[in-house]
Every structure is written in C-alpha cells, then in structure tokens.
C-alpha positions in Angstrom: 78.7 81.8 208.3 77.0 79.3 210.5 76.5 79.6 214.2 75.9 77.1 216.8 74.3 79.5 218.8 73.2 83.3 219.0 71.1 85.8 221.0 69.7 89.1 220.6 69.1 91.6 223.5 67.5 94.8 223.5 67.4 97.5 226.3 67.3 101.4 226.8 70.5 103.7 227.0 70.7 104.0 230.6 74.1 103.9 231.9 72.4 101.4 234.9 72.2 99.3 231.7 75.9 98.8 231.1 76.3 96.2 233.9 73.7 94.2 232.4 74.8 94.4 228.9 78.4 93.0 230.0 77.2 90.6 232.3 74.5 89.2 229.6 76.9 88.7 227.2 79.9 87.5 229.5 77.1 85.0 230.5 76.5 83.7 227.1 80.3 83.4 226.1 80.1 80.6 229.3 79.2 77.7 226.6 82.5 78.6 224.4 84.6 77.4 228.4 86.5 81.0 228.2 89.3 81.7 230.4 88.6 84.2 233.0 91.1 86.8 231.1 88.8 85.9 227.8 86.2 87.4 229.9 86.9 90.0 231.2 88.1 91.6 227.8 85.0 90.8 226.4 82.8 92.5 229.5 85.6 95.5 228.8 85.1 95.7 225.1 81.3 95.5 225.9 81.1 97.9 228.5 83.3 100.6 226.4 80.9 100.2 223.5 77.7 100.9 225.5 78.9 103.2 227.7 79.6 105.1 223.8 75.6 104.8 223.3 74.9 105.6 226.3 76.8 109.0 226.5 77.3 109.8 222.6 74.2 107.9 220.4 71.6 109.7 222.3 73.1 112.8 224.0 69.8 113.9 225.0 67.1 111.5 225.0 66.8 107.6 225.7 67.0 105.7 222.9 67.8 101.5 222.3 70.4 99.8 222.1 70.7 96.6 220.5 73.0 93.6 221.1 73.4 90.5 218.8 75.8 88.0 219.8 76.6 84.8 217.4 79.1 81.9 218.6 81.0 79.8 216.8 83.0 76.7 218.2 86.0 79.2 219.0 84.8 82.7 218.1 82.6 84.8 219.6 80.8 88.0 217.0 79.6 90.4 219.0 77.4 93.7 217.1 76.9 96.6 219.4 73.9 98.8 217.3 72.2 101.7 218.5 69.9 104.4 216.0 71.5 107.6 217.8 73.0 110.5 216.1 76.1 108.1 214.3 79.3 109.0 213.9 80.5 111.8 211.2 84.0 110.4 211.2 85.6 106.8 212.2 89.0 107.2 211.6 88.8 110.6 214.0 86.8 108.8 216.8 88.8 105.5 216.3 92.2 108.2 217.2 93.3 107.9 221.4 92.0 110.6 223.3 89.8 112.3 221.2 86.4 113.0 222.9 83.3 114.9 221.2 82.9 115.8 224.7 85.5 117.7 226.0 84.3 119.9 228.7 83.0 116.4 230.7 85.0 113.7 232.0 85.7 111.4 229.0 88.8 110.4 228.1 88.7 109.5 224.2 89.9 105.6 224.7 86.7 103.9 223.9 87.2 102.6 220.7 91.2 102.1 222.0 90.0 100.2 224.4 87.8 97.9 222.1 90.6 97.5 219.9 93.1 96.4 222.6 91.1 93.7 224.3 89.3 92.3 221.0 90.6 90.4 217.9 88.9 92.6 215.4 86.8 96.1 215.0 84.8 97.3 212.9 82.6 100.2 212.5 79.4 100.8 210.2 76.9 103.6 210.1 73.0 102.0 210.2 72.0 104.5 207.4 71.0 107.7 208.1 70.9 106.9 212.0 73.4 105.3 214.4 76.1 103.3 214.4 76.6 99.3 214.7 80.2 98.5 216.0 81.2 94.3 215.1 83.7 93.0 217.6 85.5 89.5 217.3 87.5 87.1 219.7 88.7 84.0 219.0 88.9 82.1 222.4 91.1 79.0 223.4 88.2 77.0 224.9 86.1 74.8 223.5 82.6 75.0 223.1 80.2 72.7 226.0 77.2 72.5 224.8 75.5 73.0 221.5 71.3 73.5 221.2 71.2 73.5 217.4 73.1 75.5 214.6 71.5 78.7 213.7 72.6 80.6 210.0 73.7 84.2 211.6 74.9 87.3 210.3 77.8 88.9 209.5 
C-alpha cells in the first residue's frame, strides 16, 4: 500500500503519556480535514489502546511503546506496539468486561471501545513479546496537503 504520509513516535508507558499519544496523532490526522467527531474517535481508540500498555504490557516496569501512523487520501492506519508481556488470548481479551485485573478499577471495554469508534481491529502478537494492535478509519475529508508519497506498511 502506498502512503502519502506517515510518522513514527516512540515514548515510555507512563500513563502522563496517554494525552500525548492521542493528541500526537489527533494532530497528524489534521492533513486528512477530519470532522471533529472523526477525531475524537480516533483520540478514544488511541487513548484505550495505550492506556492497555500502560496498565497491562508492562505491569511492573516501564517499558516503550511505539506508534506508527500511515495516511492515505481517506484512511487513516494506525499500529499501537509495545514489547510487554502480550496477550495469551485475543478472542478472551477482545470479550466486554473481561479484565486481567480484577481486583483494580478496570472495566474490561478497551478493546470494545477500539472496536466501536474505529473501522477495523486487529490484533497480532510481536513474537515472543508484546502485542501490536492495527486500527483503521476511513474519514470523509479530504486530504490538504501532501509532502511526498512514502511506501508504508501494513
């Protein structure tokens, strides 16, 4: 797939780190002219998949998190990868409400979440460490400005 534009971000899993992570990427999906409803399920998908690093990836210890983001000229690709502990079961952590942390606050939705405000979801394990989590929304706008095409992933 080609891309007419992408970025890469990389930052620790502090929860302080969340607001960044949505803004940054919020900020990027500017050039694709979302509407504000656009971006606020993208900062919401975003901030659910963090906030999963943050708390579950690397229970205890800091680790990185990684965020690649590749637009097209109506679709924004967003992968959320982080080299924690991973995830012994999808289809159990993709289920409402369940929580490998239920003694604490958390109320299982994450992934419910994700899937509710984005156009696809998909979850991979990185190996034998961590979990990469590739989101997809097609916008109405149309893209503004355009540096360059860059060949991307996916």
């Amino acid at each position: 797939m080609k891309f007419v534009n992408q970025m890469t971000i990389r930052f620790d899993s502090l929860s302080i780190n969340e607001g960044f992570a949505r803004s940054a990427v919020a900020a990027f999906c500017v050039q694709l002219n979302p509407t504000l409803d656009e971006v606020t399920d993208i900062k919401t998908a975003v901030s659910e998949a963090v906030t999963n690093c943050v708390v579950h990836a690397y229970p205890d210890k800091v680790g990185e998190i990684e965020i690649w983001v590749g637009l097209t000229h109506d679709t924004i690709y967003i992968e959320v990868r982080d080299c924690g502990v991973g995830i012994p079961d999808f289809e159990k952590a993709r289920e409402p409400f369940f929580t490998t942390k239920p003694t604490e606050e958390r109320a299982g939705m994450g992934f419910t979440v994700m899937e509710s405000f984005m156009d696809d979801l998909q979850l991979s394990s990185n190996g034998n460490k961590g979990v990469t989590v590739k989101m997809t929304k097609h916008l109405e706008g149309k893209l503004r400005a355009v540096a360059g095409g860059a060949d991307g992933r996916l």
